[in-house]
C-alpha positions as CSV (number, residue, x, y, z in Angstrom):
1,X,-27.4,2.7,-2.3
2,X,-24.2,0.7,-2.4
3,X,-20.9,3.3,-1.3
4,X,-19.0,1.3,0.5
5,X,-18.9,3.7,3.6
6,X,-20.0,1.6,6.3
7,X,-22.6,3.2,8.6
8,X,-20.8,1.6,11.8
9,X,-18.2,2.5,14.1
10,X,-14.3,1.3,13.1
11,X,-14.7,-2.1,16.1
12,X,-17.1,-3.1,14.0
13,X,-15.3,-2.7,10.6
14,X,-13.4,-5.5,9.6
15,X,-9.5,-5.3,9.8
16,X,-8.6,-6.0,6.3
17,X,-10.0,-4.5,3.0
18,X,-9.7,-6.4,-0.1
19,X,-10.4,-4.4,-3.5
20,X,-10.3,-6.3,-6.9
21,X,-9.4,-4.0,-9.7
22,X,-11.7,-3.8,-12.3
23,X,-13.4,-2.9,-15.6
24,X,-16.4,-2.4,-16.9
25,X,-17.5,-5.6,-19.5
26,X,-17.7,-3.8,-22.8
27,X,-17.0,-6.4,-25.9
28,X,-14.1,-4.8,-28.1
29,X,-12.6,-2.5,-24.7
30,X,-12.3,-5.5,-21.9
31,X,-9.8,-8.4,-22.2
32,X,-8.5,-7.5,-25.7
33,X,-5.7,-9.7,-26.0
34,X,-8.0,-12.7,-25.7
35,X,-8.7,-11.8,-29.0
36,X,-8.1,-14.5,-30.7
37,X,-9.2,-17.2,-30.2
38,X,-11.9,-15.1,-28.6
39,X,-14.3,-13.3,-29.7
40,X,-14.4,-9.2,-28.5
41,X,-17.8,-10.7,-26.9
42,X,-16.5,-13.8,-25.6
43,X,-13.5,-11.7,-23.9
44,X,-15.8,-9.8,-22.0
45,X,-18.3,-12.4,-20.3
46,X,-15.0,-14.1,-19.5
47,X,-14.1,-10.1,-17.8
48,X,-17.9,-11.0,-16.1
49,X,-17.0,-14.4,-14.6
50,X,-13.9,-13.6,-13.3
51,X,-15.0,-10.7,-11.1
52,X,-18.0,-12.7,-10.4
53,X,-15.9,-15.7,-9.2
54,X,-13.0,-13.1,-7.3
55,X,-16.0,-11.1,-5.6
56,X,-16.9,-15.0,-4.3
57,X,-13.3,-15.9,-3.3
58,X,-13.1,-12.9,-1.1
59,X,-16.2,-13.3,0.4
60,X,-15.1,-17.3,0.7
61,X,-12.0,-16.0,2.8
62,X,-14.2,-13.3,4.8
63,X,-15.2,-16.6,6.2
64,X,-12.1,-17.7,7.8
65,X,-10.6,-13.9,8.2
66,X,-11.7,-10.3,9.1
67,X,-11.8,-9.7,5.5
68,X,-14.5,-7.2,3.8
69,X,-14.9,-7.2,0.1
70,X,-14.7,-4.4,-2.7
71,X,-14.1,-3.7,-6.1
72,X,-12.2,-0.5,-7.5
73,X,-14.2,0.1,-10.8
74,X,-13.9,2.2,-14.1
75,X,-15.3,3.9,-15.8
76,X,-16.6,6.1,-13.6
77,X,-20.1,5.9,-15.5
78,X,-20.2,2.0,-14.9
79,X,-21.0,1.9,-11.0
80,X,-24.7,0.0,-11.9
81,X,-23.1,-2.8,-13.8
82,X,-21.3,-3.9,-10.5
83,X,-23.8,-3.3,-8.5
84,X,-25.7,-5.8,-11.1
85,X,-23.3,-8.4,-11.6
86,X,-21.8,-8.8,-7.9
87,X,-23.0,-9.7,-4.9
88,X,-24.3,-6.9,-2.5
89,X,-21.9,-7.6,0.0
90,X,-19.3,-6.5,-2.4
91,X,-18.5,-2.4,-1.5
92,X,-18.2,-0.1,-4.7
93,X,-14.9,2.3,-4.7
94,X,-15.0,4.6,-8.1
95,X,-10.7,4.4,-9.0
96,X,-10.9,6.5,-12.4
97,X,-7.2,8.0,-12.8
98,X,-4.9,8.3,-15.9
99,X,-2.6,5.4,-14.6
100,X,-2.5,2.1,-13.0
101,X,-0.3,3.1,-10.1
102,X,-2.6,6.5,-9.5
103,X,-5.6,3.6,-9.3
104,X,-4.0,1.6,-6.8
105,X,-3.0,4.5,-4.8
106,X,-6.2,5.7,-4.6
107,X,-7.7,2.5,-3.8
108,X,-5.4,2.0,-0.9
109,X,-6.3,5.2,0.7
110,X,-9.6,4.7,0.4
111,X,-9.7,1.1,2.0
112,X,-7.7,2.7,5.0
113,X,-10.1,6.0,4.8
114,X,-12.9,3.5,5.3
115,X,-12.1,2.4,8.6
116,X,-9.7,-1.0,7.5
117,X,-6.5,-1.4,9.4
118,X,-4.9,-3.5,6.2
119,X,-5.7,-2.5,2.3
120,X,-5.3,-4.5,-0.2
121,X,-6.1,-4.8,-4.0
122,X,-6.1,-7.6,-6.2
123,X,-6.2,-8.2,-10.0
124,X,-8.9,-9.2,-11.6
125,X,-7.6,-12.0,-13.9
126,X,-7.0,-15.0,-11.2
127,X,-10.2,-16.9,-11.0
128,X,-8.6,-19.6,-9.6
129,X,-6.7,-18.0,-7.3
130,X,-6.3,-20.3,-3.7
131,X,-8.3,-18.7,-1.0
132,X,-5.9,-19.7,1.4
133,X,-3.5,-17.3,-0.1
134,X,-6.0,-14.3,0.8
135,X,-6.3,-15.3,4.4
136,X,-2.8,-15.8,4.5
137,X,-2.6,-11.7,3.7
138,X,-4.9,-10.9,5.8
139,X,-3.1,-12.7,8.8
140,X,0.3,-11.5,7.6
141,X,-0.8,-7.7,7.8
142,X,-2.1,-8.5,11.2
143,X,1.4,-8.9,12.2
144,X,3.1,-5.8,14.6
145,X,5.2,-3.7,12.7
146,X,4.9,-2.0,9.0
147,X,5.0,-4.2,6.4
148,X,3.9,-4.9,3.0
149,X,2.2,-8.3,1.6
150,X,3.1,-9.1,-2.7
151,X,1.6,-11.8,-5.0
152,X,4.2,-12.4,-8.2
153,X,2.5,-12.8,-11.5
154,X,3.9,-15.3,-13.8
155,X,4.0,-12.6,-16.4
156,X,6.4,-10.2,-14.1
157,X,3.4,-8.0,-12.6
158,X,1.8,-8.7,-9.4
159,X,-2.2,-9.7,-8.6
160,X,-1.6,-8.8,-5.1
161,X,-0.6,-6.2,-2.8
162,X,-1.2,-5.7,0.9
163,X,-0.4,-2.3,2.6
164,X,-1.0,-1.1,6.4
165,X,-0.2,2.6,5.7
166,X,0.2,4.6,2.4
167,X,3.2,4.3,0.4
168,X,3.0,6.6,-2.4
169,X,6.6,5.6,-3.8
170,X,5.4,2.1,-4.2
171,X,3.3,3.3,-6.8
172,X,6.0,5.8,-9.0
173,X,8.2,5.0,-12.1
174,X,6.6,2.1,-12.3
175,X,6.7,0.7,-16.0
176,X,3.4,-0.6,-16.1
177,X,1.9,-3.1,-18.3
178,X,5.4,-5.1,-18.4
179,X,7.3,-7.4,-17.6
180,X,9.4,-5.6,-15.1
181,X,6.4,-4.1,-12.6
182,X,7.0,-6.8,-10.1
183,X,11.1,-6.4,-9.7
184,X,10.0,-2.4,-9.7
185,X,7.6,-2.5,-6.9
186,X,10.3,-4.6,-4.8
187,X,12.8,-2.3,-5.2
188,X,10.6,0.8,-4.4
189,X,9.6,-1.4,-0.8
190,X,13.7,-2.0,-0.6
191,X,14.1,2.0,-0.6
192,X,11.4,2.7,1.6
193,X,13.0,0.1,4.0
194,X,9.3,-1.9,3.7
195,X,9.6,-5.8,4.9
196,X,7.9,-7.6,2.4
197,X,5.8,-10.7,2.7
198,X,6.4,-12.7,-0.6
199,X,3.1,-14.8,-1.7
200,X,3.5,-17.6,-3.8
201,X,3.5,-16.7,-7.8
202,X,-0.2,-17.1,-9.5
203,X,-0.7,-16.6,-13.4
204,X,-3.0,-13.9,-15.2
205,X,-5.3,-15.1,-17.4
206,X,-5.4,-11.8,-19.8
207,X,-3.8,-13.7,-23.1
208,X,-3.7,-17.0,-24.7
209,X,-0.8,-19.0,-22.6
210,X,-3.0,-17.7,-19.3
211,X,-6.7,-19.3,-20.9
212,X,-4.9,-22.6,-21.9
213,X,-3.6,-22.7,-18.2
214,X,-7.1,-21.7,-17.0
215,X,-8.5,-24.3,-19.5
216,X,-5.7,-26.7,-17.9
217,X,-6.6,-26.5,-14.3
218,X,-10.1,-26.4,-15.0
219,X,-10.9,-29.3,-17.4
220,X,-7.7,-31.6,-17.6
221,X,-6.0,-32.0,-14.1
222,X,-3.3,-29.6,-14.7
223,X,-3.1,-27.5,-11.4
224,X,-0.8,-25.1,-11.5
225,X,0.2,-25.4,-7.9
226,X,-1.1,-28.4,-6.7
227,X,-0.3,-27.9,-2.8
228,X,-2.0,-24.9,-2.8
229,X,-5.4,-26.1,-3.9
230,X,-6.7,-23.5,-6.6
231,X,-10.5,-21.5,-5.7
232,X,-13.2,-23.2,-7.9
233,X,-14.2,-20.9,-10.3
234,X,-17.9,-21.9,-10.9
235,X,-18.9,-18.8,-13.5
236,X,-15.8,-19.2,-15.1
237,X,-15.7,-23.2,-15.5
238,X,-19.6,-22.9,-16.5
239,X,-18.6,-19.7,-19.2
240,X,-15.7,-22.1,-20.6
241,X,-17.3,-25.0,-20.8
242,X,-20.0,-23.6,-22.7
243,X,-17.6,-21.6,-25.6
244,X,-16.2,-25.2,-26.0
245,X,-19.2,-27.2,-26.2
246,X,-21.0,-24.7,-28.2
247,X,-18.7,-22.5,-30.8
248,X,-15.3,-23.3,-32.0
249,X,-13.1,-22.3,-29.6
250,X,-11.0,-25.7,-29.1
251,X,-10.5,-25.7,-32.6
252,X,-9.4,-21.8,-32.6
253,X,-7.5,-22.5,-29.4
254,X,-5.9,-25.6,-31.5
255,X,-5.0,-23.3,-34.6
256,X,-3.6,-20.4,-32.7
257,X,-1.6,-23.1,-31.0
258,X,-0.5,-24.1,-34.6
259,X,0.7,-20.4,-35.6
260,X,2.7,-19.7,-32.4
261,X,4.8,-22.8,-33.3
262,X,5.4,-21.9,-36.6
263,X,6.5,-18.1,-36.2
């Protein structure tokens, strides 16, 4: 059975625990605001192909880092879809709570619980994000001293954060789900007196403006940082290469395109 705990002693664990954050693919509950131009179906394989293609950029930097791999899943009844869809080496953590913030909390605690000197927990909506910028978290937290690691979405969230103790206040009066998360969490670190690593910003791919970047970078030479070198994202590029060969999605993507610019 997959839990996560490691049967070894803590020399043998590695230093740094990366956790994506993650839901269960259910069509019509998973990546709704894809919809449109996607399909409630469509939005949820794309759910599948990004964690498939995350769980493979962590592993990719666990070869160049001390870095073991995790995801921190709900619903708390859909432990055997990840243990379908990812690979083995990929730890389960069950992170079931009312909020966000009460999610990541517990998903920091638990990495450090389990024997990691670093925690960390990603999004889930980055399929492209570089894997240098994972091993460059891992090698900041090595660092002496307390400090804190932070990935800037584009949308004014975060898709990473990097701890080396708890820090419950990072996590409190947090307005999450807006724009304003990231400036939040930076001034929660501020009060706590936390030095903070900043990470270059990465965009989210959970609405249209993210799946036309995503469609950019992958199909049209459009990188959104081209110095950093984005992950290759091969169950994502195959998934969106597919929904454009084979149903309409260009021509939705085109028309929704359309009605932005007219409102």
């Amino acid at each position: 059975m997959r839990t996560g705990v490691a049967d070894i002693d803590n020399a043998a664990v590695p230093t740094c625990g990366i956790a994506i954050m993650a839901k269960a693919s259910i069509a019509g509950r998973t990546k709704t605001r894809l919809v449109p131009p996607l399909t409630f179906e469509q939005a949820a394989q794309c759910n599948t192909a990004f964690l498939r293609d995350i769980a493979d950029n962590i592993l990719a930097a666990a070869a160049e880092a001390s870095i073991a791999g995790y995801v921190a899943y709900g619903p708390a009844h859909a432990r055997p879809f990840f243990q379908e869809k990812l690979p083995h080496e990929i730890a389960l953590i069950e992170a079931c709570y009312p909020t966000l913030g009460d999610c990541l909390d517990h998903t920091i605690a638990q990495l450090l619980e389990r024997g990691h000197r670093f925690a960390v927990v990603l999004n889930s909506d980055s399929p492209t994000l570089p894997t240098s910028l994972l091993v460059e978290t891992a090698r900041i937290l090595a660092q002496p001293g307390d400090r804190a690691v932070f990935g800037p979405a584009l949308d004014g969230g975060y898709y990473l954060l990097g701890l080396k103790a708890k820090h419950h206040r990072l996590f409190e009066d947090i307005a999450w789900s807006t724009e304003r998360v990231a400036d939040q969490t930076l001034e929660r670190a501020a009060e706590l007196g936390l030095p903070v690593h900043i990470l270059p910003t990465w965009y989210d791919v959970d609405d249209v403006a993210g799946l036309k970047m995503l469609r950019a970078e992958l199909f049209e030479g459009q990188l959104f940082a081209p110095d950093l070198g984005p992950a290759q994202p091969r169950h994502t590029r195959a998934l969106i290469q597919a929904l454009l060969e084979t149903s309409d999605l260009k021509d939705r993507l085109s028309l929704n395109a359309l009605r932005r610019a007219a409102e």
